[in-house]
TORDOVO-315786 format. One line per field, with one value per atom (N, C-alpha, C): residue number from 1; residue in three letters; chain; atom name; x, y, z. Coordinates in steps of 0.1 Angstrom, whole numbers, plus 5000, padded with zeros to 4 digits. Layout:
BEGIN
k	[NUM, ...]
r	[ala, ...]
c	[A, ...]
a	[CA, ...]
east	[X, ...]
north	[Y, ...]
up	[Z, ...]
***
This chain:
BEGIN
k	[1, 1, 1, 2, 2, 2, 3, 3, 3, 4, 4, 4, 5, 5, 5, 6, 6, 6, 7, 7, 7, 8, 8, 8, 9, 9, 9, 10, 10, 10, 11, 11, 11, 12, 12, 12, 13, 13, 13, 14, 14, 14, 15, 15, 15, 16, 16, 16, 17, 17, 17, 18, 18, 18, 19, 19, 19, 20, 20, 20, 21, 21, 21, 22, 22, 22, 23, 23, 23, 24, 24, 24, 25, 25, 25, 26, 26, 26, 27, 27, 27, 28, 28, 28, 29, 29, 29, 30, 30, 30, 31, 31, 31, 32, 32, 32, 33, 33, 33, 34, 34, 34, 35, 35, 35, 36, 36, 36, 37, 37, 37, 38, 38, 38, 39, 39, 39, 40, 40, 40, 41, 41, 41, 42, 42, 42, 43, 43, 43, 44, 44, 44, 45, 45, 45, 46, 46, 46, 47, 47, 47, 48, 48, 48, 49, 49, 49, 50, 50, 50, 51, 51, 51, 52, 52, 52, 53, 53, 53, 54, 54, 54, 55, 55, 55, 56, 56, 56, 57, 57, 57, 58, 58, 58, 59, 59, 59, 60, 60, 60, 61, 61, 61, 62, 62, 62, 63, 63, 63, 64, 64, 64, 65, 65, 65, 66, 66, 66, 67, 67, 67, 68, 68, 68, 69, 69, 69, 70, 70, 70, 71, 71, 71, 72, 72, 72, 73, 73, 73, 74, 74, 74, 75, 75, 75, 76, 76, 76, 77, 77, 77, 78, 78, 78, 79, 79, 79, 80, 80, 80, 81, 81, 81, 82, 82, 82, 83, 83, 83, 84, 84, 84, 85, 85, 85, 86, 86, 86, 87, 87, 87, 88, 88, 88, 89, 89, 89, 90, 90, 90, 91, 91, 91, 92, 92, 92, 93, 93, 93, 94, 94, 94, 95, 95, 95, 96, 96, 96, 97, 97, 97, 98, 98, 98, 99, 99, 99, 100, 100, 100, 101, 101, 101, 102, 102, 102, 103, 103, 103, 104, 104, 104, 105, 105, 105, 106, 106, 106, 107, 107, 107, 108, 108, 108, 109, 109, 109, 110, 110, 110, 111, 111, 111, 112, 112, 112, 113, 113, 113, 114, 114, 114, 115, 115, 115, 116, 116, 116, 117, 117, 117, 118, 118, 118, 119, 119, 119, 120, 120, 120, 121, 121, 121, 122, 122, 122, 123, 123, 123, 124, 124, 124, 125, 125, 125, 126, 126, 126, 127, 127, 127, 128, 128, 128, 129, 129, 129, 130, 130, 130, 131, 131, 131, 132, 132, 132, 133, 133, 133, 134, 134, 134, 135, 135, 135, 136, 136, 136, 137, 137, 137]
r	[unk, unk, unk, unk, unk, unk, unk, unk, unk, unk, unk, unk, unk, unk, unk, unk, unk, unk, unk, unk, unk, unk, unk, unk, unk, unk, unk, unk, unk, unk, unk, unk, unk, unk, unk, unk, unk, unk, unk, unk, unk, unk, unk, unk, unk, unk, unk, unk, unk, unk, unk, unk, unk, unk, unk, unk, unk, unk, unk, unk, unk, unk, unk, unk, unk, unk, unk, unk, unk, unk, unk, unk, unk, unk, unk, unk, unk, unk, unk, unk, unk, unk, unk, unk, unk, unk, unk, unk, unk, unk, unk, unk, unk, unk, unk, unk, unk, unk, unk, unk, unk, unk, unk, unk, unk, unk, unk, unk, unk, unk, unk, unk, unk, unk, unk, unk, unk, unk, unk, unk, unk, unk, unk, unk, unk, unk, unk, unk, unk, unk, unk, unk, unk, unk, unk, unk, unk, unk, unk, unk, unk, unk, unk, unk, unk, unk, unk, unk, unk, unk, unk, unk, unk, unk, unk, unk, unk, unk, unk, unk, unk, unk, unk, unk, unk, unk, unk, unk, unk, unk, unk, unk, unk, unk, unk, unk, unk, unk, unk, unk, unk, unk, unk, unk, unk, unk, unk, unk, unk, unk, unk, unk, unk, unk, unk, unk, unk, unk, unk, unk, unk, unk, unk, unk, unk, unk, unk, unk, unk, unk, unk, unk, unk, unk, unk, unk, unk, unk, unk, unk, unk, unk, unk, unk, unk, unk, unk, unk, unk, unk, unk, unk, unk, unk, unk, unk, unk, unk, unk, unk, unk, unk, unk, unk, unk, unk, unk, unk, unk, unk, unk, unk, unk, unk, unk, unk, unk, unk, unk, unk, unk, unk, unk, unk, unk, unk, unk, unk, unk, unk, unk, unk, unk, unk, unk, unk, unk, unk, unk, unk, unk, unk, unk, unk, unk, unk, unk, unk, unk, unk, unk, unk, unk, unk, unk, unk, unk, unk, unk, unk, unk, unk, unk, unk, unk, unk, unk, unk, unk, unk, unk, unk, unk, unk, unk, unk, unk, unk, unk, unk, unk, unk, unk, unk, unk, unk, unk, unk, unk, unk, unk, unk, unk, unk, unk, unk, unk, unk, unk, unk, unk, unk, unk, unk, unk, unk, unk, unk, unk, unk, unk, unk, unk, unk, unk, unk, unk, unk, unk, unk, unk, unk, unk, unk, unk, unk, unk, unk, unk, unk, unk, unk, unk, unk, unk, unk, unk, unk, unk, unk, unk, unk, unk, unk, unk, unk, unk, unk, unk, unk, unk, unk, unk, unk, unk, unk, unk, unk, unk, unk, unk, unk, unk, unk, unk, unk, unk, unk, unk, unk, unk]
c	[A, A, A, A, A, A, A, A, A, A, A, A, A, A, A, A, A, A, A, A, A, A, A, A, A, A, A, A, A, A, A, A, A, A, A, A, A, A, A, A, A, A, A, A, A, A, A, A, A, A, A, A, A, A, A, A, A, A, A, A, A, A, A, A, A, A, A, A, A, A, A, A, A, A, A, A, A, A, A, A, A, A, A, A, A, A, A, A, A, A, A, A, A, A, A, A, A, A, A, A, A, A, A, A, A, A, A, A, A, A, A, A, A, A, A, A, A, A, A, A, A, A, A, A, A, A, A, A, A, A, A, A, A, A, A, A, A, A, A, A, A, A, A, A, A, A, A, A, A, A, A, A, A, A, A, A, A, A, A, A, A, A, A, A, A, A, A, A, A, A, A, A, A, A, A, A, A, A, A, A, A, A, A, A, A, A, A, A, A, A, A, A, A, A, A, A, A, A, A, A, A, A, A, A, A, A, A, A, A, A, A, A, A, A, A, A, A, A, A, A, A, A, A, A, A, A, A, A, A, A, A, A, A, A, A, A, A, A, A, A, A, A, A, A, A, A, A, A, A, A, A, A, A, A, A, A, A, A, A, A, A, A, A, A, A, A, A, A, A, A, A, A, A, A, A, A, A, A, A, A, A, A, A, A, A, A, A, A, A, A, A, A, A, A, A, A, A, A, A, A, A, A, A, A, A, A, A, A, A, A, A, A, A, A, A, A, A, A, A, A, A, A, A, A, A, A, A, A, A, A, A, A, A, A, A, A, A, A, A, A, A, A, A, A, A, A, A, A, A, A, A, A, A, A, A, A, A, A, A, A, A, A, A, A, A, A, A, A, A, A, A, A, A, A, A, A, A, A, A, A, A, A, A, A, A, A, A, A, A, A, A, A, A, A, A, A, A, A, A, A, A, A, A, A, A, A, A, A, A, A, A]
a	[N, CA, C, N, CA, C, N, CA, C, N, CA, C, N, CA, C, N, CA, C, N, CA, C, N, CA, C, N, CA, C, N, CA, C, N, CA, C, N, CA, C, N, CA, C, N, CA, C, N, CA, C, N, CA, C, N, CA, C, N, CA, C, N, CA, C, N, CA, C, N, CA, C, N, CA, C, N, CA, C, N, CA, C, N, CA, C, N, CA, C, N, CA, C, N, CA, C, N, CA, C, N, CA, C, N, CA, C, N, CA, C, N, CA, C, N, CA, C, N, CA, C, N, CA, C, N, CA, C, N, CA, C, N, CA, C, N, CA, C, N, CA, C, N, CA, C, N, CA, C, N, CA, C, N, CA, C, N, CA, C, N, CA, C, N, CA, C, N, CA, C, N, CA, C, N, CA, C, N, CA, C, N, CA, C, N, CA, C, N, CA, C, N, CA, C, N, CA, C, N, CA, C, N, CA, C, N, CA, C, N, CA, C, N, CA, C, N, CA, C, N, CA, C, N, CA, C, N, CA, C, N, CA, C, N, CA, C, N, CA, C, N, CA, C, N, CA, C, N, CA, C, N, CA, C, N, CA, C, N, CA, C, N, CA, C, N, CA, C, N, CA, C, N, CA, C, N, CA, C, N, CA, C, N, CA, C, N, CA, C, N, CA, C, N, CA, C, N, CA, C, N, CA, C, N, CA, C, N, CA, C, N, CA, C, N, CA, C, N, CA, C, N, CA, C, N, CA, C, N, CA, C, N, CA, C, N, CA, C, N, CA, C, N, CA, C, N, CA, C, N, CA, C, N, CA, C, N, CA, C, N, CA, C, N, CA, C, N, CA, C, N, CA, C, N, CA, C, N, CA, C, N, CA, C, N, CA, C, N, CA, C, N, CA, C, N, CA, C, N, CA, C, N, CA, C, N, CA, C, N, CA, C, N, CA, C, N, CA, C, N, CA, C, N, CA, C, N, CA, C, N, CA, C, N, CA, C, N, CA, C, N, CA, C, N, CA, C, N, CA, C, N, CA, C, N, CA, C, N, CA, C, N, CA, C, N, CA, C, N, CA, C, N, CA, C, N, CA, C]
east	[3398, 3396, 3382, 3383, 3368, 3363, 3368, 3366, 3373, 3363, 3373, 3382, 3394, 3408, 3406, 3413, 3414, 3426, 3422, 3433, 3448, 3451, 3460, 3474, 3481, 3497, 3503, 3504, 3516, 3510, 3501, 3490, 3484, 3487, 3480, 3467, 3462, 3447, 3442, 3437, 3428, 3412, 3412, 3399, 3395, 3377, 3381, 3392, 3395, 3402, 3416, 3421, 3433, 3436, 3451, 3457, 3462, 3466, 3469, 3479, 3484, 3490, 3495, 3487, 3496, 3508, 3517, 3531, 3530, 3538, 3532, 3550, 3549, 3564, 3562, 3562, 3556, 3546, 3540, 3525, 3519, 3528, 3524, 3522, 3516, 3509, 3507, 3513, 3514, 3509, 3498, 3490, 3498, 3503, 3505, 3499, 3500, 3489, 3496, 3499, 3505, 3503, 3515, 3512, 3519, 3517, 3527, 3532, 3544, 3555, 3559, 3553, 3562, 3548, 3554, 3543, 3542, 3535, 3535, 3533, 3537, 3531, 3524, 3509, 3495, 3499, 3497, 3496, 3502, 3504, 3506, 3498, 3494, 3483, 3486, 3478, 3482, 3466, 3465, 3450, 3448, 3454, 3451, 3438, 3428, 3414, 3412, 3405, 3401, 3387, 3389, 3372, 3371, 3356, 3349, 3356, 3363, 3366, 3384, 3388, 3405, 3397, 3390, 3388, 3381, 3376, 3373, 3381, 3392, 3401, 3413, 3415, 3424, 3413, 3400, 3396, 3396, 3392, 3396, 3412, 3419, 3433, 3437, 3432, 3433, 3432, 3413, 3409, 3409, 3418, 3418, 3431, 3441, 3455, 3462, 3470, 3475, 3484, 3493, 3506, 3503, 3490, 3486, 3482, 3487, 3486, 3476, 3461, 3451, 3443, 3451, 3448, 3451, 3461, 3475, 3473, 3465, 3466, 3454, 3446, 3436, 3434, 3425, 3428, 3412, 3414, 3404, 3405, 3394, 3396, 3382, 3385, 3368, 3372, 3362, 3363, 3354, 3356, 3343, 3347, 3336, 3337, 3353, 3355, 3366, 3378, 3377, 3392, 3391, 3404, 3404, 3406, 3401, 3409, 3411, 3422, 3431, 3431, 3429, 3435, 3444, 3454, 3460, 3464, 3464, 3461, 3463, 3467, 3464, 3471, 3473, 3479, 3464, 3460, 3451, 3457, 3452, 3457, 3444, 3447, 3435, 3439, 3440, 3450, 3429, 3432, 3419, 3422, 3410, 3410, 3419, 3423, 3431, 3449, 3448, 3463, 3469, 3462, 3466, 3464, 3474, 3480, 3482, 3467, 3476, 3472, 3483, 3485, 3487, 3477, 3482, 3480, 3483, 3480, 3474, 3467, 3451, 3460, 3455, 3464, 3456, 3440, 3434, 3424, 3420, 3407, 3396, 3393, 3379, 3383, 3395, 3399, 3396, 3404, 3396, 3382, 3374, 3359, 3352, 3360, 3353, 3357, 3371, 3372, 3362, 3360, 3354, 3342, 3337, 3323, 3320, 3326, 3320, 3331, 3341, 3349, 3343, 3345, 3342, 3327, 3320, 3308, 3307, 3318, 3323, 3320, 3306, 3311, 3317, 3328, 3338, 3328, 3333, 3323, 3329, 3341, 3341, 3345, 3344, 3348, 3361, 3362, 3368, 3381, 3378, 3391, 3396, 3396, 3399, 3406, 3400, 3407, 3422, 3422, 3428, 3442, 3439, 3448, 3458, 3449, 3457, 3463, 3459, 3471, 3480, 3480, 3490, 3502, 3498, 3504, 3515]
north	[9493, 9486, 9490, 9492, 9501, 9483, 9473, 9466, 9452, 9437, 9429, 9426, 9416, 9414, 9399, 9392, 9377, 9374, 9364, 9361, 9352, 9357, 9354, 9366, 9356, 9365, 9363, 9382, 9381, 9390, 9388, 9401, 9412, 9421, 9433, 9436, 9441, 9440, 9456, 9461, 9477, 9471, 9482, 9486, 9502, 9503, 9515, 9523, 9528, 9532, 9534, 9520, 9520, 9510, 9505, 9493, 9489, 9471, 9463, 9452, 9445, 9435, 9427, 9415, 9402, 9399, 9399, 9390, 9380, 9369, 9356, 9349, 9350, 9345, 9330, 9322, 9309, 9308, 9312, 9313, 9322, 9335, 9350, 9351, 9365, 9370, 9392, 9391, 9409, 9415, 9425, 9435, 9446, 9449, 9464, 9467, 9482, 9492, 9500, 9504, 9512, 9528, 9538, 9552, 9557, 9565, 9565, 9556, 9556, 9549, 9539, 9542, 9531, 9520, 9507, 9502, 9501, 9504, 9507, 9492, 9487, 9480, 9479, 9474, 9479, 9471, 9457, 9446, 9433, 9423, 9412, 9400, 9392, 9380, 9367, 9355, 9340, 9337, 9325, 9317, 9311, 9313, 9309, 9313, 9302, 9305, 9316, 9322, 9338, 9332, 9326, 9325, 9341, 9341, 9358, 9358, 9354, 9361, 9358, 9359, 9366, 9378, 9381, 9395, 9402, 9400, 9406, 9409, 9401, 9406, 9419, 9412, 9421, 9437, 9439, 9447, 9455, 9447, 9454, 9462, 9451, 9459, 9470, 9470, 9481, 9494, 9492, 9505, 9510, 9504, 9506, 9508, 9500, 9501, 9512, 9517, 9531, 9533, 9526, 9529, 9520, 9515, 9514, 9526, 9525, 9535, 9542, 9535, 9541, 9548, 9550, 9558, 9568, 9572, 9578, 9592, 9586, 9596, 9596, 9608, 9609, 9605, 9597, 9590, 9584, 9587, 9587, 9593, 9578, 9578, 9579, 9580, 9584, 9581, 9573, 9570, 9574, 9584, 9590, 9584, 9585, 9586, 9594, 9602, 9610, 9611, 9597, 9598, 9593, 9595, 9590, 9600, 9605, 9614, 9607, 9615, 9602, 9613, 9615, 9622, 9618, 9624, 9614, 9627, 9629, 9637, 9654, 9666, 9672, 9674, 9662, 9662, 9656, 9661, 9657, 9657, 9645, 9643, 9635, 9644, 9634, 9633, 9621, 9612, 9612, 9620, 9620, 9606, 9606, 9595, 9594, 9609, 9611, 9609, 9606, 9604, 9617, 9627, 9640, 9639, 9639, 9643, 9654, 9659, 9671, 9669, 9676, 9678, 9687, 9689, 9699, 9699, 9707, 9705, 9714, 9710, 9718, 9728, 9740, 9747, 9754, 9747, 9758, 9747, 9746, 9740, 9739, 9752, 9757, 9744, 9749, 9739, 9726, 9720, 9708, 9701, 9716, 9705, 9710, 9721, 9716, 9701, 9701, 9692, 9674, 9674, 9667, 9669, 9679, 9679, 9677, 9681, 9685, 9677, 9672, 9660, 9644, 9642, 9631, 9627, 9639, 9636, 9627, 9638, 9630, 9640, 9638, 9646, 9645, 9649, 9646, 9645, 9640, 9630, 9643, 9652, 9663, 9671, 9686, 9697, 9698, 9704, 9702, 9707, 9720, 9728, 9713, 9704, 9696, 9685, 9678, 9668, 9677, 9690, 9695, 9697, 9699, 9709, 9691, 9680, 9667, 9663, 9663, 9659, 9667, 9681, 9689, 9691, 9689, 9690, 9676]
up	[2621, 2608, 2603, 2591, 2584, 2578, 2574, 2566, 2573, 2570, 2573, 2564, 2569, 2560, 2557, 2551, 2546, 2556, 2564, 2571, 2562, 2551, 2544, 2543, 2548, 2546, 2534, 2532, 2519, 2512, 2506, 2494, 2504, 2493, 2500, 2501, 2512, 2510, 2513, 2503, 2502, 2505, 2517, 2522, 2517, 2517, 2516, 2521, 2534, 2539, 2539, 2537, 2537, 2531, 2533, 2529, 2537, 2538, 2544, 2543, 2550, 2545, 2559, 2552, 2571, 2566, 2579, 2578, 2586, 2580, 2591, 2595, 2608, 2607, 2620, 2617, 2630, 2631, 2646, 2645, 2644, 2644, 2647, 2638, 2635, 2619, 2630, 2618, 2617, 2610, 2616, 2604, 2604, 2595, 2590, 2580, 2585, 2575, 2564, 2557, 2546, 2549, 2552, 2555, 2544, 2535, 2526, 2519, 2517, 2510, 2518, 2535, 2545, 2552, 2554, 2564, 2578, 2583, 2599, 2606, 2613, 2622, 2630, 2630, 2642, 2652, 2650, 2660, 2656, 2671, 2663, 2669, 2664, 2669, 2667, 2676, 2667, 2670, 2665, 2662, 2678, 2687, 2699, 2704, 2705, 2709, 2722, 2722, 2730, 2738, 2754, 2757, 2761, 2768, 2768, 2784, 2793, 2801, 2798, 2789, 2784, 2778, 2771, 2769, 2779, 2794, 2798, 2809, 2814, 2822, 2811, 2797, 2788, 2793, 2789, 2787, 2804, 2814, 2824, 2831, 2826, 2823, 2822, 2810, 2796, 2803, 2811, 2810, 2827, 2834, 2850, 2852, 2849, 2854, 2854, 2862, 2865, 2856, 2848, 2840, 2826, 2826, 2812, 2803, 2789, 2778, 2782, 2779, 2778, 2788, 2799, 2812, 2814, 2802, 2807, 2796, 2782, 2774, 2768, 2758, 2753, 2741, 2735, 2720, 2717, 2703, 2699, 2683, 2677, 2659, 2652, 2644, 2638, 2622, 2616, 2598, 2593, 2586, 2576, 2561, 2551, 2539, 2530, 2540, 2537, 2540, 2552, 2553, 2569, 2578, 2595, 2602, 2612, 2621, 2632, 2636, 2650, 2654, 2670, 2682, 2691, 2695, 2705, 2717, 2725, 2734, 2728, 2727, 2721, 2704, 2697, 2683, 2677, 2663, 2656, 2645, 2644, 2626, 2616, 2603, 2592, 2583, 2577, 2567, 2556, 2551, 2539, 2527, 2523, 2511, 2503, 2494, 2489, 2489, 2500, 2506, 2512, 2512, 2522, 2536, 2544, 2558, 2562, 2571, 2576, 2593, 2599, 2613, 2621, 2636, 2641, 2653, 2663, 2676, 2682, 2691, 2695, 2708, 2705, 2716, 2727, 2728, 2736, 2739, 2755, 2756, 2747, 2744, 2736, 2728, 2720, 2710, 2707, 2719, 2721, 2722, 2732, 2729, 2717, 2707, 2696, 2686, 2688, 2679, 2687, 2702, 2707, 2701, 2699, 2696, 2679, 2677, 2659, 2648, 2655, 2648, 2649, 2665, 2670, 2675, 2673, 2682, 2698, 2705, 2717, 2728, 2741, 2751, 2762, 2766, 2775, 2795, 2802, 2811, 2826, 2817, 2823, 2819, 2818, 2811, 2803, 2789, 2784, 2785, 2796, 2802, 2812, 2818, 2825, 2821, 2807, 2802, 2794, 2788, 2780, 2790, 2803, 2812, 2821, 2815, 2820, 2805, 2795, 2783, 2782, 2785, 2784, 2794, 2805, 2817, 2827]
***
């Protein structure tokens, strides 16, 4: 999220970035984002109070568990003035301000820690032949 939202379902809400819209069906409430012509579904949430150790077991979860998502694959988003770039293990994609999409897939280590370095400003915690040779493999 570049921007907060109005917790109001139904109108659409433009951030720089993007656009928005809650759906509220009971207690749940759904953010989707607008790609195009279609809306995506991010997440879904209720107002059920969050103390700091539900987010800290969630967050331990997340980032330890063997067959959780985020263990499994490489990802990683970045918001400029100009637009989002999303990585997700060797697919890059940048959805510019404009509304141009383009996409490609990184085919070479080198590759990767440039777009690590000079996209994301990200140094990998180990060589970039090593992370490249586990998304691919």
């Amino acid at each position: 999220m570049d921007a907060p939202l109005r917790l109001d379902a139904g109108p659409v809400q433009a951030t720089p970035a993007a656009t928005y819209r809650l759906e509220r069906e009971g207690d749940l409430f759904t953010l989707a984002a607008r790609q195009g012509e279609d809306w995506r579904r991010a997440y879904v949430f209720d107002l059920t109070p969050q103390l700091p150790s539900d987010y800290a077991v969630a967050n331990w979860f997340a980032s330890t568990h063997p067959e959780f998502i985020f263990t499994n694959l490489l990802a990683a988003e970045r918001l400029t003035g100009a637009g989002r770039w999303n990585l997700v293990n060797a697919r890059l994609t940048e959805r510019r301000s404009d509304g141009v999409v383009e996409e490609r897939v990184l085919a070479s280590a080198d590759e990767l820690g440039s777009v690590l370095d000079e996209v994301f400003d990200i140094e990998p915690p180990v060589p970039a032949a090593e992370v490249f040779a586990r998304i691919v493999g």
